[in-house]
N, C-alpha and C positions, 0 to 999 in steps of 0.2 A: 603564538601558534607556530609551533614547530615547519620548517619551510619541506616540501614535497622533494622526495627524492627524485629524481629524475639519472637514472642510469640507465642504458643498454644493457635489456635483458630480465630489467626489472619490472617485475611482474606483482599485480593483486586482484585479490576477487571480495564481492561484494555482493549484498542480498538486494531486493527490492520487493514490493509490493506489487501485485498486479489482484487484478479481478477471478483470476483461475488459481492466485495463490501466488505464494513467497517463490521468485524465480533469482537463478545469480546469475554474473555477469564476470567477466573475467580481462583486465587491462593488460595490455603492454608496452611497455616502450619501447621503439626500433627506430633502427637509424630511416631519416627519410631517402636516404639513396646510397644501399647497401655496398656500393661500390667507392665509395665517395663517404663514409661515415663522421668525417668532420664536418660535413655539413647541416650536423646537427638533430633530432631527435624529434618525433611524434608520437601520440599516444595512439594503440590502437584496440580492438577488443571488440568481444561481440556477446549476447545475452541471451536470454532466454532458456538456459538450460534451466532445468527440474531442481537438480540435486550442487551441494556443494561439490561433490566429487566431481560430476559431470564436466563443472567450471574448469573445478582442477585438471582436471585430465586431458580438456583442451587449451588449457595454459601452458602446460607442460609440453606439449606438438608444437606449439606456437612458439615458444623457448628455443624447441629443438631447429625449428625450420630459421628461426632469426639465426641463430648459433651459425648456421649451414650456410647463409649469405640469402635467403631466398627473401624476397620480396613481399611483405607483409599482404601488398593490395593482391595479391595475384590469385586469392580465394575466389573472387567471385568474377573473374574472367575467363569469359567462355570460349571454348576451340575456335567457335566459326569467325567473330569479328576476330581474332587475333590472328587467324588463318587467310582472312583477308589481306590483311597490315601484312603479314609474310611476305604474299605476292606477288601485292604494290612496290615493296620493298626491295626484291631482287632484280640481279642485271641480266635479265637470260634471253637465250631466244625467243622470236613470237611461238615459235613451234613450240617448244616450251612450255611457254608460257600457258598456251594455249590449253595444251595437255593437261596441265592443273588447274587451271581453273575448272574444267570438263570435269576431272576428279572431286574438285570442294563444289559446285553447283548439283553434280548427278548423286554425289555418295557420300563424301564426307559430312559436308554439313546440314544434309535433311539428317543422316543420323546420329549424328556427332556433336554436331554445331552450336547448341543448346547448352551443351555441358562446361561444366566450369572444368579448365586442365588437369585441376588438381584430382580432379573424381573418374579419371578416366583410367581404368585399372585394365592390364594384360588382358582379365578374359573377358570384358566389354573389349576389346576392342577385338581378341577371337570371338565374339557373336556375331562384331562387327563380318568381319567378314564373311563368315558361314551365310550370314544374314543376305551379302552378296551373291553368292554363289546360290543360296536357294532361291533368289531373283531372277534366277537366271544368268547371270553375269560370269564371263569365259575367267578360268584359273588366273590366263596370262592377263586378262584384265584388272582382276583383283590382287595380283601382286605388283601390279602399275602402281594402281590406288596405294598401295602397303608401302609404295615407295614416297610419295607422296606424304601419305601421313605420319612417316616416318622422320622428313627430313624438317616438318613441320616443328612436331615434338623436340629434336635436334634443337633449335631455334629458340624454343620454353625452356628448354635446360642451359641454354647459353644464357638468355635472357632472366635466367632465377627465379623462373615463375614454377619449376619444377625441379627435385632434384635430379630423375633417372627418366628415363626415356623407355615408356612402356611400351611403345612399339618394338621396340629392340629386347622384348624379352621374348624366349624360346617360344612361351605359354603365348604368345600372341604372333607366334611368325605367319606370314600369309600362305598363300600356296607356294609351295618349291618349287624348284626347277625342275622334279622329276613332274609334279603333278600338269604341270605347264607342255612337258614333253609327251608325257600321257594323253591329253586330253588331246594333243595337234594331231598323236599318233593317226588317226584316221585320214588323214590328207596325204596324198601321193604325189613327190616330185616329179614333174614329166621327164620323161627320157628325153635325149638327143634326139631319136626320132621323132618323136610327142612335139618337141619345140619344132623341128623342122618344118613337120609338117602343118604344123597353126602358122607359122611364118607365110610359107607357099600359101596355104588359103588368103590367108591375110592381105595379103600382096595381090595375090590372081583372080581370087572371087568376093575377098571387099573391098579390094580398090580402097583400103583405108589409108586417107592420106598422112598419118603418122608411121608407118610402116618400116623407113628408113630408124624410126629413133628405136620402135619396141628389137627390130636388128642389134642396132648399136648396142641398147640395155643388153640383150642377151648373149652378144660376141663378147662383151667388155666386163659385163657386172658391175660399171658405174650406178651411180645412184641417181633417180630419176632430178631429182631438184638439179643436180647438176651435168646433167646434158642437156635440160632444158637451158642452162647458162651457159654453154657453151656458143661461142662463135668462131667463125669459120678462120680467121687467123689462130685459132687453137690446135686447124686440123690441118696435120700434113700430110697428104693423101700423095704426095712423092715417097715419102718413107715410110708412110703406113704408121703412125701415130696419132693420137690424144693428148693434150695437156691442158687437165682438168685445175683451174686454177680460182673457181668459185663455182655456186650453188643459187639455185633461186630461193626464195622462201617459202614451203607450203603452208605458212599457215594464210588463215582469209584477211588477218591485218596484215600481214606484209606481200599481199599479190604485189607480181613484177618487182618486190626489191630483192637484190643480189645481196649474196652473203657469202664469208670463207666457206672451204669445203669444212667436212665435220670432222676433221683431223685437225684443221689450222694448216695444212702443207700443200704447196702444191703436189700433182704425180702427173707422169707420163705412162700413160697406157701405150702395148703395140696393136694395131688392128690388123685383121688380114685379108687377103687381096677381096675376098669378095666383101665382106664390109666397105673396103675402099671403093670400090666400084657402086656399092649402092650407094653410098655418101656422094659420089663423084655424081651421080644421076639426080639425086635428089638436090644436089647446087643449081645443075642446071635445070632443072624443073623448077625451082626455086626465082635463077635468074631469068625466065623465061615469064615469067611473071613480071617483075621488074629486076633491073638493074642492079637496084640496092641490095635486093635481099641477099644478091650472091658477095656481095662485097665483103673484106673484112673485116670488119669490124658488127656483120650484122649477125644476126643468132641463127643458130642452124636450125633449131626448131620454132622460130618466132610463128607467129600466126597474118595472116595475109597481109596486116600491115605490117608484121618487123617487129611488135609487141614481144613481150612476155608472155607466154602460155600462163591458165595456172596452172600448179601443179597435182591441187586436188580434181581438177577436170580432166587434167592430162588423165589420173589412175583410173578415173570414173569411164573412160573410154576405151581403155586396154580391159577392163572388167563386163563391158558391153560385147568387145569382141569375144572376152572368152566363151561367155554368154551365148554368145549366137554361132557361135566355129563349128562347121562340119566338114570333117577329114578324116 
């Protein structure tokens, strides 16, 4: 008996018998790790088509895709478990993190997840999100998600489970930037006077004891995660300075841990005199409480014990005053 060829690339098809009739089947052989090809050869192939063409014809894609480096098993692997393995996978922030998972739990993988990679085409993935958007779901939200799924795809095409990366074609871009611009356009920056004057309320008729920091956010433009990390050896209230030299974490796994700012750099902010002067009040109101809190080393917005605020509660509060402000 003649001994079986066994090459890469080498392909046949064959009939069989079933109950609904003659159906064919179509083999191939590929490397078992396309990246790594001396390590030797597996048969693969699938059946059930009608017609000998039909075999053929999926012999021939299967030829093409070995040819290309893709990964023989990658057919019947679906977006969502592979999208998981992604996320596990990477070193990122919890904020980050966090964000994407929100993306594969709320959107991606109730309508994606199912699907096997390889079947996910440009305009499934524009119904994808139109699909979003008549959910209700804001522009700038669903070109988050587009970011997201985007980087995932990224990942199957590195990984040879795909050749091209359909999210990255024109016919599937998400909302643009103008659309995202468009949809904000209804919302109106407050003036200087609009801030001043929610400050004076803030300060005079809520007595809110955060006061000194939504100050600082709006003298400064620092970012809240990291004024909540600041401590008072950061502030030199002789010179009228900040140096912003980390950040808390908002997300809900990392309450109270610090992290670099979002640049990796320290900065030195200037403040001015009245800034200084509410900073300089709120130490002592601080140390008037106890001792510690006005020390150096303690945080200038901690919470009665000297803690970490969160950072998600901290925004949930400044949103209450906006909420209730009359000026």
């Amino acid at each position: 008996m003649p001994r079986r060829s066994r090459r890469a690339g080498k392909g046949s098809i064959t009939s069989y018998a079933t109950k609904a009739g003659t159906r064919w089947r179509y083999q191939l052989w590929v490397p078992i790790d396309p990246e790594h090809p001396d390590d030797g050869l597996r048969q693969t192939g699938k059946g059930g088509f009608k017609t000998a063409a039909e075999a053929d014809d999926a012999l021939t894609k299967a030829k093409n895709e070995a040819a290309a480096g893709l990964r023989s098993d990658s057919s019947k692997i679906a977006l969502g478990p592979y999208a998981r393995t992604w996320l596990d996978g990477r070193r990122i922030a919890n904020t980050t993190r966090e964000q994407y998972a929100r993306h594969l739990d709320l959107h991606i993988v109730p309508h994606l997840g199912d699907l096997p990679i390889r079947s996910i085409t440009a305009a499934r993935i524009a119904k994808f999100y139109r699909d979003l958007e008549a959910g209700g779901l804001s522009a700038s939200t669903v070109r988050k998600v587009g970011v997201t799924l985007a980087q995932i795809l990224d990942a199957a095409v590195s990984d040879r489970h795909v050749l091209t990366n359909r999210a990255r074609d024109k016919r599937a871009e998400p909302p643009t930037r103008k659309h995202v611009e468009a949809e904000a356009g209804d919302f109106e920056a407050w003036t200087a006077e609009q801030l001043g004057a929610f400050l004076a309320w803030d300060r005079d008729v809520y007595a809110d004891e955060l006061h000194p920091l939504w100050h600082l956010l709006a003298s400064t433009g620092m970012r809240r995660g990291e004024a909540l990390a600041l401590r008072w050896v950061d502030v030199d209230l002789t010179e009228g300075s900040v140096n912003i030299r980390r950040a808390l974490d908002s997300s809900q796994t990392g309450k109270g841990s610090v992290k670099g700012t979002k640049t990796g750099r320290n900065r030195v902010v200037e403040i001015d005199a009245g800034t200084v002067e509410v900073l300089r009040s709120h130490r002592a109101t601080r140390g008037s409480l106890s001792l510690g809190l006005a020390r150096g080393e303690a945080l200038v917005f901690g919470n009665g014990a000297g803690e970490p605020r969160n950072v998600r509660s901290v925004s949930n509060s400044v949103w209450d005053a906006f909420r209730k402000a009359r000026f």
